[in-house]
C-alpha positions in Angstrom: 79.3 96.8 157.9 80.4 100.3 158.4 77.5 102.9 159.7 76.4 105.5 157.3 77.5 109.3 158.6 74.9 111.6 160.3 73.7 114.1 158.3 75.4 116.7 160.7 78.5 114.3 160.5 78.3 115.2 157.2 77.7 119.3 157.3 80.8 119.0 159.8 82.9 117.5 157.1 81.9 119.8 154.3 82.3 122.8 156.7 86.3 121.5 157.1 86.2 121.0 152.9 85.6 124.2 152.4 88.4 125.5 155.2 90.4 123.7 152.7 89.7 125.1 149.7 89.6 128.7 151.6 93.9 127.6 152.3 93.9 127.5 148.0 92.0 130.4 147.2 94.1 132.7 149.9 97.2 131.4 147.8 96.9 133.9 145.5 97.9 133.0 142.0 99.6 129.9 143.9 96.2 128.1 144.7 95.2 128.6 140.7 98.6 126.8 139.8 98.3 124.2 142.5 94.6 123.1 141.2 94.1 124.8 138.0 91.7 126.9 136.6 88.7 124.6 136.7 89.6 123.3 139.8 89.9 126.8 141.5 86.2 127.3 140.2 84.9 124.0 141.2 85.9 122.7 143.9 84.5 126.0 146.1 81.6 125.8 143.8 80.9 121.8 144.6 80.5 122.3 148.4 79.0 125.8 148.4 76.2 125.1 146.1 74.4 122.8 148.9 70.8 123.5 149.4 72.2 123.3 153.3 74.4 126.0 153.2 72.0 127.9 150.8 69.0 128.1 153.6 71.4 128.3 156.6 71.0 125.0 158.0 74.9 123.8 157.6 77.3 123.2 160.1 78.8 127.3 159.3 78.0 130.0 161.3 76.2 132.7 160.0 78.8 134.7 159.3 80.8 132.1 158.0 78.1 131.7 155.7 77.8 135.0 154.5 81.3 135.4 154.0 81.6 132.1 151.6 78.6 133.3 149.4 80.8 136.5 148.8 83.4 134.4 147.8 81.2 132.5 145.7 79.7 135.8 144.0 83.4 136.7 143.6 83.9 133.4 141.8 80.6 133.8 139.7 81.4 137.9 138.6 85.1 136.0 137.8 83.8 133.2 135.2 81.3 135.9 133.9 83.8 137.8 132.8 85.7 135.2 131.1 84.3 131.6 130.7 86.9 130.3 128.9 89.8 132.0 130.9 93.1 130.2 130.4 95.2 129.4 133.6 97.3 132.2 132.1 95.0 135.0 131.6 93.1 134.8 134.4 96.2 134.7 136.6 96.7 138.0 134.7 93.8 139.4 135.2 94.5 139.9 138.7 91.2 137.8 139.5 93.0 136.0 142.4 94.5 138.8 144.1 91.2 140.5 144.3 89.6 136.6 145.9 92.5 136.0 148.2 92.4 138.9 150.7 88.4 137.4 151.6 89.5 134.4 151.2 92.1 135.0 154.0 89.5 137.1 156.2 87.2 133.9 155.9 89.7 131.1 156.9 90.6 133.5 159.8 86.9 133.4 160.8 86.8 129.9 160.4 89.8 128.9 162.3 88.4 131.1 165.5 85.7 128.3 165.8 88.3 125.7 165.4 87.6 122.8 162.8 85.0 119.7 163.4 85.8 116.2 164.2 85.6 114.3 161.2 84.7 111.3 163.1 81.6 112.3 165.9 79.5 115.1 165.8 80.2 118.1 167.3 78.1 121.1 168.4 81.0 123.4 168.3 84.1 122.3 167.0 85.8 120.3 169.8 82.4 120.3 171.9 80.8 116.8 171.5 76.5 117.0 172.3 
């Protein structure tokens, strides 16, 4: 029977999630064709909308924090102006080249801490407790 992950197994893993999807949204007009438009709204959303992350308890730092709720507001101001954006118009609408350059600042911020084990927890990425 395989053990259920820590909680902070868990933060660890979301923390390298949204690394990931930080790589898509620094793409540029290239992340939104690579996902699509509903998946370069929702998959940031899915993993940043965590009560966790939302009172600074998560496995990000606090200014890896602060700089994926700008993103997030970027996101929001983005649907706002458009719900129903097309892949098309809101390529056009220059949305992702105003996202990308945070994007990039944040997975440069992210990558100075390294990324967590997947498999043991970790206070600091590559420092076991």
């Amino acid at each position: 029977m395989t053990e259920e992950p820590s909680e902070r197994l868990i933060e660890q893993r979301i923390r390298n999630r949204i690394y990931e999807i930080l790589e898509i949204l620094a793409d540029c007009d290239d992340g939104v064709d690579l996902v699509g438009i509903k998946g370069y709204f929702y998959l940031f959303e899915d993993f940043v909308h965590r009560p966790s992350i939302e009172a600074g308890t998560s496995a990000l730092s606090k200014d890896e924090r602060a700089i994926v709720l700008e993103i997030a507001e970027f996101l929001e101001a983005a649907s706002e102006t458009n719900p129903d954006f097309t892949k098309a118009e809101f390529i056009d609408s220059d949305w992702p080249g105003k996202i990308a350059p945070t994007a990039r600042e944040a997975r440069t911020l992210f990558l100075r801490r390294g990324l967590f084990s997947e498999k043991v927890e970790e206070l600091e990425p590559g420092q076991r407790p």
